[in-house]
C-alpha positions in Angstrom: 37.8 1.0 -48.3 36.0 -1.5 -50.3 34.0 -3.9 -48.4 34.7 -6.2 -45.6 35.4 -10.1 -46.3 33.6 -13.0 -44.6 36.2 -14.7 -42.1 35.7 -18.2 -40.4 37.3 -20.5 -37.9 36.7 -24.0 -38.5 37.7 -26.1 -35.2 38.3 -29.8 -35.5 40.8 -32.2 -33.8 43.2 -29.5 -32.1 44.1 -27.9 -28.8 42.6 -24.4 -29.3 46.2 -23.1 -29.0 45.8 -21.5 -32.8 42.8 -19.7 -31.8 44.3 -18.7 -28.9 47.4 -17.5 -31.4 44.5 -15.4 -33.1 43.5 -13.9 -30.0 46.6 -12.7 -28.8 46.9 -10.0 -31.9 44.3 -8.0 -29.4 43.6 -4.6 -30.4 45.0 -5.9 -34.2 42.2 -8.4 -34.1 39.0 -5.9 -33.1 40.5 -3.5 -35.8 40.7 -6.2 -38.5 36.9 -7.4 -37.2 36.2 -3.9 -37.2 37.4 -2.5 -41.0 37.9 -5.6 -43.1 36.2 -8.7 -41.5 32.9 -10.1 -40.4 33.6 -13.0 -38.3 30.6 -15.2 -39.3 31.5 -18.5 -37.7 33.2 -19.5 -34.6 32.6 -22.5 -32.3 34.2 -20.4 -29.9 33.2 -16.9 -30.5 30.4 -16.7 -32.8 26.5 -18.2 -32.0 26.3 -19.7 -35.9 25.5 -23.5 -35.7 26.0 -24.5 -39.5 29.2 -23.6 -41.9 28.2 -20.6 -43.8 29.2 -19.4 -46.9 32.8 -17.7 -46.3 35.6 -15.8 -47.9 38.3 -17.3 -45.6 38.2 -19.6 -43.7 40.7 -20.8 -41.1 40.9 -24.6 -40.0 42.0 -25.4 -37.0 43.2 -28.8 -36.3 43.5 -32.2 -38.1 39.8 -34.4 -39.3 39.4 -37.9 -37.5 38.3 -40.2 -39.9 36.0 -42.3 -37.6 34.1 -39.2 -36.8 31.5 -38.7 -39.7 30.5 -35.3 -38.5 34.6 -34.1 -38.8 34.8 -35.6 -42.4 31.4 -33.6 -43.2 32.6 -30.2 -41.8 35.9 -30.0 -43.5 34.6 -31.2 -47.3 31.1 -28.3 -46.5 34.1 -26.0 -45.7 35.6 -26.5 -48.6 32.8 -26.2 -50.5 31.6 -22.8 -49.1 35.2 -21.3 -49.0 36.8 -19.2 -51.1 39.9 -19.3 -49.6 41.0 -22.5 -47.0 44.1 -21.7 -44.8 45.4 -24.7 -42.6 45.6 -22.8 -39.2 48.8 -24.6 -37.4 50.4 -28.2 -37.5 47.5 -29.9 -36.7 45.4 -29.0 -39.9 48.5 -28.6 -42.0 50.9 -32.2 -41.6 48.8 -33.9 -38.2 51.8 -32.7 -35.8 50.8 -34.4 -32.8 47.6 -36.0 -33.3 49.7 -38.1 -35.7 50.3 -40.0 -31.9 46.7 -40.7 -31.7 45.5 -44.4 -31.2 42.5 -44.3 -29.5 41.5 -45.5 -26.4 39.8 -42.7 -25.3 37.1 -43.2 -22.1 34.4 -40.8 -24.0 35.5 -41.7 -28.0 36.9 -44.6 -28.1 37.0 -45.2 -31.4 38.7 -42.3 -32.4 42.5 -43.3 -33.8 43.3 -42.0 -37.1 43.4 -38.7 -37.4 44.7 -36.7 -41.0 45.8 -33.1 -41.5 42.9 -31.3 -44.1 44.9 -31.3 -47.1 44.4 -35.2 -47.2 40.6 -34.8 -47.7 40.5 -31.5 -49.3 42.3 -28.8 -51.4 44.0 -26.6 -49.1 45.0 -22.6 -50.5 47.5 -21.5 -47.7 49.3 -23.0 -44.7 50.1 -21.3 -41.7 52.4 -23.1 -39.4 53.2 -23.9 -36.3 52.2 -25.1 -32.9 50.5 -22.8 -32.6 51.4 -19.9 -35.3 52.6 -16.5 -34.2 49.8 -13.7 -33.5 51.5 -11.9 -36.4 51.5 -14.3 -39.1 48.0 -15.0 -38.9 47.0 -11.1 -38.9 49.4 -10.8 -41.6 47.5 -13.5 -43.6 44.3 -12.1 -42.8 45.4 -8.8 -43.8 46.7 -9.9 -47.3 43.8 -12.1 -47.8 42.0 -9.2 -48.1 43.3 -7.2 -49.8 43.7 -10.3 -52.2 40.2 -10.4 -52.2 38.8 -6.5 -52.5 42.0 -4.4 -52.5 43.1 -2.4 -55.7 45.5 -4.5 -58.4 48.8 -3.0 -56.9 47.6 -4.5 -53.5 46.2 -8.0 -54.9 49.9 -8.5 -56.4 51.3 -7.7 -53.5 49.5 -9.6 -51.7 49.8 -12.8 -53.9 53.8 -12.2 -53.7 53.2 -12.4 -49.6 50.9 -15.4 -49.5 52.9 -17.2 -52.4 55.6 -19.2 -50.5 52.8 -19.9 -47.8 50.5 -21.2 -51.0 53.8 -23.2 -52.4 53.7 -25.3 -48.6 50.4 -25.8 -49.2 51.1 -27.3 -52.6 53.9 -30.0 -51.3 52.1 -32.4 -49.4 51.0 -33.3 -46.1 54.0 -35.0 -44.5 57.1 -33.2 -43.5 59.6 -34.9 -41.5 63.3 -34.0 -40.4 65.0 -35.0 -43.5 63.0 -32.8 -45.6 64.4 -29.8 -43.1 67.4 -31.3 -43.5 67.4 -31.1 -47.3 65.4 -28.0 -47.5 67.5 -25.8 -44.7 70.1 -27.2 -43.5 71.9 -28.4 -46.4 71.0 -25.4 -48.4 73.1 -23.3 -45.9 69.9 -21.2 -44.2 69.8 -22.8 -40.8 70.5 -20.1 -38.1 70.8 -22.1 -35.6 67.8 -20.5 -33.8 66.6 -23.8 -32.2 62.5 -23.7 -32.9 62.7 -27.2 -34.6 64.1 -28.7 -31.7 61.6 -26.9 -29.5 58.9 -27.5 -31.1 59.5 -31.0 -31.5 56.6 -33.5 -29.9 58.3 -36.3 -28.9 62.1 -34.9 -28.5 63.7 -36.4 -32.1 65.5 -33.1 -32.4 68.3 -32.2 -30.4 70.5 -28.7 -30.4 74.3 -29.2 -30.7 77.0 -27.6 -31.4 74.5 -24.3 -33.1 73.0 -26.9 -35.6 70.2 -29.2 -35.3 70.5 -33.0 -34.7 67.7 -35.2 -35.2 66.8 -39.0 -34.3 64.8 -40.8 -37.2 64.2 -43.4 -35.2 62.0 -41.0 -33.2 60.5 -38.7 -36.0 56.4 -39.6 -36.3 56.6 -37.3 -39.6 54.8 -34.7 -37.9 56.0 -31.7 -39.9 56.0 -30.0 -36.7 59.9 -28.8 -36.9 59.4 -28.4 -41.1 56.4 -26.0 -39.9 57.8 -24.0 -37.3 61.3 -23.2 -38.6 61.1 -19.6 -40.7 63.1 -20.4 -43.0 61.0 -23.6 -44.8 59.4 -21.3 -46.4 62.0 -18.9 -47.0 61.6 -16.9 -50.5 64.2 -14.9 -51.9 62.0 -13.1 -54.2 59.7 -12.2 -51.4 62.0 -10.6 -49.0 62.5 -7.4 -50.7 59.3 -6.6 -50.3 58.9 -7.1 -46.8 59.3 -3.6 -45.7 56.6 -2.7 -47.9 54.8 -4.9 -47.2 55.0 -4.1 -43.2 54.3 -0.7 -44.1 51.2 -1.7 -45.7 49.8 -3.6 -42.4 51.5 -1.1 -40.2 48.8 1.8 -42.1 46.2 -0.8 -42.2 45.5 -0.9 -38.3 46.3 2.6 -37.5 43.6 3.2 -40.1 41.0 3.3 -37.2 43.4 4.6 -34.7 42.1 8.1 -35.5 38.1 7.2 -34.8 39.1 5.5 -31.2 
């Protein structure tokens, strides 16, 4: 085992439901804390005031732009990162604090808020609202083995993370017509219905086993683009899945033996 990356949680404009996501991997989280992370800072979870220097770092929610101290905390981030994931919608296309106009009784004027790849360089997203428990101990997993595994491990690694780097390289806005283009239209849709769940303000609506969506309604959220599995669907990646579940399968029964 070669030795154990640095792993942050950044927390800006967001509900807490992606840490929350994090959380729920349980037993997978204390074992990836326990053989190949340090957590080293955590509003929540860890007593470290300032941004340290970090391998990974995972960025919770989107930066308002009237708040100076947001603005500073994503570009020191970015600075002391090796690796920046967008944790979520929020962080990676706004979702919904896209809605945001102010108004607020304690921050009043806090209005514009932008995802972190509008400020900053981002590496990897992971979306949803909030992601699955499984994709982010996936991506965890991968990023580090990307980071201090052997070269058979780093490439397959870098094939795993690659459609999740490619998102990150398109752009911060996502709207229905881009699903539309990307998914539907190219024949992937299944028909599972997660866009039209996770839409904010109701633009999608399921009918007939297809998606239907409202432009009038769509605030460009990226929220449905985010959530639906196949946005980032990769054909040259899904061959390697089983391997690649085998791989983080043996990586947390690693420990199983000392418990």
């Amino acid at each position: 085992m070669a030795n154990k990356i640095k792993l942050g949680h950044v927390h800006l404009s967001g509900c807490t439901g992606c840490l929350v996501s994090v959380a729920d991997n349980y037993q997978g989280f204390l074992k990836i804390l326990d053989d190949y992370a340090d957590l080293v800072y955590c509003l929540t979870l860890a007593d470290v005031r300032h941004i340290p220097e970090m391998d990974v770092a995972l960025v919770e929610g989107s930066v308002c732009i009237q708040d100076r101290e947001s603005v500073e905390d994503i570009k020191e981030t970015r600075k002391k990162s090796r690796i920046v994931v967008a944790l979520g919608s929020c962080a990676s296309y706004g979702n919904i604090t896209r809605f945001c106009r102010g108004g607020q009784h304690n921050q009043p004027q806090h209005e514009s808020y932008l995802p972190i790849g509008d400020l900053i360089d981002v590496d990897v997203y992971i979306p949803g609202c909030p992601p699955s428990p499984e994709l982010i101990r996936n991506v965890a997993i991968m990023a580090y083995l990307l980071l201090e595994g052997n070269e058979e491990q780093k490439a397959l690694a870098g094939r795993y993370l690659k459609p999740l780097m490619d998102l990150a390289k398109r752009g911060t806005t996502r709207c229905f017509c881009d699903l539309m283009n990307d998914v539907i239209n190219q024949g992937l849709c299944i028909g599972c219905g997660i866009c039209a769940a996770s839409c904010p303000v109701r633009a999608i609506a399921h009918e007939f086993g297809k998606p239907q969506g409202d432009l009038n309604l769509c605030i460009k959220c990226g929220s449905c683009y985010g959530a639906c599995p196949r946005s980032f669907f990769n054909p040259d990646v899904i061959s390697e899945f089983e391997s690649i579940n085998e791989i983080i399968a043996g990586a947390l029964k690693e420990g199983e033996k000392d418990d």
